[in-house]
C-alpha positions as CSV (number, residue, x, y, z in Angstrom):
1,X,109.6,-86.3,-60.4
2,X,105.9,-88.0,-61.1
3,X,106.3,-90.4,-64.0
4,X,103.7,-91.2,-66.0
5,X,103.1,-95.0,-63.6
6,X,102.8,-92.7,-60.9
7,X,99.7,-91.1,-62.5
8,X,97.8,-94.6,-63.5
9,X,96.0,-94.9,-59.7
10,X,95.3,-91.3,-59.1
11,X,93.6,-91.2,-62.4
12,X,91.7,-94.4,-62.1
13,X,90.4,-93.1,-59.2
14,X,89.8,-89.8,-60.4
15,X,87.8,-91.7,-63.7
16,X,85.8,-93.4,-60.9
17,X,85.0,-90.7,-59.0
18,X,83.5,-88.6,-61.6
19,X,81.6,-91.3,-63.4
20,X,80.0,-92.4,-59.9
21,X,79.2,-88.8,-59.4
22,X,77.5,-88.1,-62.1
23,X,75.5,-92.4,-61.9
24,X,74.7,-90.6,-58.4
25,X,73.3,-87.1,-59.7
26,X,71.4,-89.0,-62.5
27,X,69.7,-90.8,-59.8
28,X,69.4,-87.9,-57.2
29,X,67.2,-85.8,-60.0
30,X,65.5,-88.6,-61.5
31,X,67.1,-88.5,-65.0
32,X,68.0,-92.0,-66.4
33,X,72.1,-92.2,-67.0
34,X,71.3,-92.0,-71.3
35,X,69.0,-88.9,-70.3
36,X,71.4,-87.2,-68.4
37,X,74.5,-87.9,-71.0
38,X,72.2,-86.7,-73.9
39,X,71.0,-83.2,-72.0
40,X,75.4,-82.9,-71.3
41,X,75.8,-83.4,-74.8
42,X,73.0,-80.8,-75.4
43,X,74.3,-78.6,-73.1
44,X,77.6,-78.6,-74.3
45,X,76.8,-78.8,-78.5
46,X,73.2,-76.2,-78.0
47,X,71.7,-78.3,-80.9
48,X,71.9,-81.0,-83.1
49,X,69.4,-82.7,-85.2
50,X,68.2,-86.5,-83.7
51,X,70.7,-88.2,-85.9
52,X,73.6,-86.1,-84.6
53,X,72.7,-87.2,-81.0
54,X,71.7,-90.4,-81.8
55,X,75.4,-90.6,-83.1
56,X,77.3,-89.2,-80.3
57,X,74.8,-91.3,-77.9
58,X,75.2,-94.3,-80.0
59,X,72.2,-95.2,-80.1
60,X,69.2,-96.2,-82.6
61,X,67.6,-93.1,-84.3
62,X,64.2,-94.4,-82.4
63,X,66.0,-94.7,-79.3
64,X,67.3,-91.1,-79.2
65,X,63.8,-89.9,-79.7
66,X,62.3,-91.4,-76.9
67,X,65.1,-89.8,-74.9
68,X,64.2,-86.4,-76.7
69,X,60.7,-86.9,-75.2
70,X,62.0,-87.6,-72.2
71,X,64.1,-84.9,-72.1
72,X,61.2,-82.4,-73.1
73,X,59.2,-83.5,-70.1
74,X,61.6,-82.8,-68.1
75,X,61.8,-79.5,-69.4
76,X,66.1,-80.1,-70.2
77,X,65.1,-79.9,-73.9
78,X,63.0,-78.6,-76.9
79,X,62.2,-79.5,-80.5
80,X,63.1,-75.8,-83.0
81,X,63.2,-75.1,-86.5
82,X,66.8,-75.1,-88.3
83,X,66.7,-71.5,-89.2
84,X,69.4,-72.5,-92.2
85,X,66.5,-75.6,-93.0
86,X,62.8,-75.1,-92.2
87,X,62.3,-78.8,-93.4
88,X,64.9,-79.5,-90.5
89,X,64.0,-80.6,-86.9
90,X,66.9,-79.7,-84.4
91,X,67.5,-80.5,-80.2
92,X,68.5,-78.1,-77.7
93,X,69.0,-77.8,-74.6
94,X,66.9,-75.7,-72.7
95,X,69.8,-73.9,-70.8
96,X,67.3,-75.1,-67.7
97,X,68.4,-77.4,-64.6
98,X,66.2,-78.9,-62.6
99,X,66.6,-77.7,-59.3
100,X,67.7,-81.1,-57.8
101,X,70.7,-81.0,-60.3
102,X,71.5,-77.8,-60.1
103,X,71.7,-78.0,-56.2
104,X,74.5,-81.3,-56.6
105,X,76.3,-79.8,-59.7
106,X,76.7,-76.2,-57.9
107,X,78.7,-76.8,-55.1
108,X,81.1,-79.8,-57.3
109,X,81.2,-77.2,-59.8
110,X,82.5,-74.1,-57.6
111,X,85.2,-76.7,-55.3
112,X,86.6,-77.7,-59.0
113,X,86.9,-73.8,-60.2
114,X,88.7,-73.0,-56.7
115,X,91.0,-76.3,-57.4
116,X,91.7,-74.9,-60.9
117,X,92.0,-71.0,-59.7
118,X,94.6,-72.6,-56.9
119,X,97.0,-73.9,-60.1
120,X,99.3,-72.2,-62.5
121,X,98.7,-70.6,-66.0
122,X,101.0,-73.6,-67.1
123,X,99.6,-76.6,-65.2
124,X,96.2,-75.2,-66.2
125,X,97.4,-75.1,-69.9
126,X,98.9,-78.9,-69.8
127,X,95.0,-79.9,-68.0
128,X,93.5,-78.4,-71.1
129,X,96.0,-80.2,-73.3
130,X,95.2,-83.3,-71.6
131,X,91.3,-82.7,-71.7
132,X,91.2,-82.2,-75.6
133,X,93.7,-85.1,-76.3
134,X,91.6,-87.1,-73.6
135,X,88.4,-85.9,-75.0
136,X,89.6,-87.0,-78.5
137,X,91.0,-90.4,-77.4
138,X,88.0,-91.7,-75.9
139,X,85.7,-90.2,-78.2
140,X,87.8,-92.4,-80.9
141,X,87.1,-95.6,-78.5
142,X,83.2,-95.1,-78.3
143,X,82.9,-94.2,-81.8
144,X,85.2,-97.2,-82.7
145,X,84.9,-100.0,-79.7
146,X,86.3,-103.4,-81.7
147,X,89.3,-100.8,-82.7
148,X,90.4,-98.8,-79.3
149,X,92.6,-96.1,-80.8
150,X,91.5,-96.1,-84.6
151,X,88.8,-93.4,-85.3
152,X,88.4,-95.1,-88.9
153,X,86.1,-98.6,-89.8
């Protein structure tokens, strides 16, 4: 039976293999690393005003907007209208990839959905429990570095 010890390498290693992935695929499509986390963070939210994503970047309201313009040269982004505010400036993602990124995220993305397809409805139910409580858990840590493990000041 695996015990949670068992799991500390293979998941280091795991860790480190996606992050250097993804330092690689930054580099490959000429996105800086706080570029390409902010057009994920897009991606993933559709849109969020500059604050929001200066939060969840952590970094300086100022900051996040030269990142925005960034991002809108590169076509990943675009200033709209909140249609619930007009006085309201929000991000989102373009839904577009440039084709550099698109050609490394393809193929990862496929080989992971035929590792997933290979596993059972319940291992795939415990990697989504693990994902969220992960997600959460490390979201905590960023949001909270001097308190690992306490999402309040």
């Amino acid at each position: 039976m695996t015990t949670a010890r068992d799991l500390r390498e293979p998941y280091r290693n795991y860790l480190a293999s996606v992050i250097l992935f993804h330092f690689a695929a930054a580099e490959r499509s000429g996105l800086g690393l706080t570029d390409y986390q902010a057009s994920s963070l897009l991606d993933l939210d559709k849109r969020m005003t500059n604050g929001q994503l200066a939060a969840r970047l952590g970094l300086s309201a100022g900051a996040t907007t030269r990142v925005v313009d960034r991002l809108i040269d590169f076509g990943l982004a675009r200033r709209v209208v909140d249609p619930a505010d007009r006085r309201r400036v929000m991000i989102e993602h373009t839904g577009e990839l440039p084709e550099e990124l698109a050609s490394l995220l393809g193929p990862i993305r496929r080989q992971i959905g035929e590792l997933v397809a290979a596993l059972s409805e319940d291992q795939v139910d415990g990697l989504r429990s693990y994902f969220v409580g992960a997600a959460e858990i490390y979201g905590a840590a960023a949001r909270n570095p001097e308190r690992p493990g306490k999402d309040t000041p």
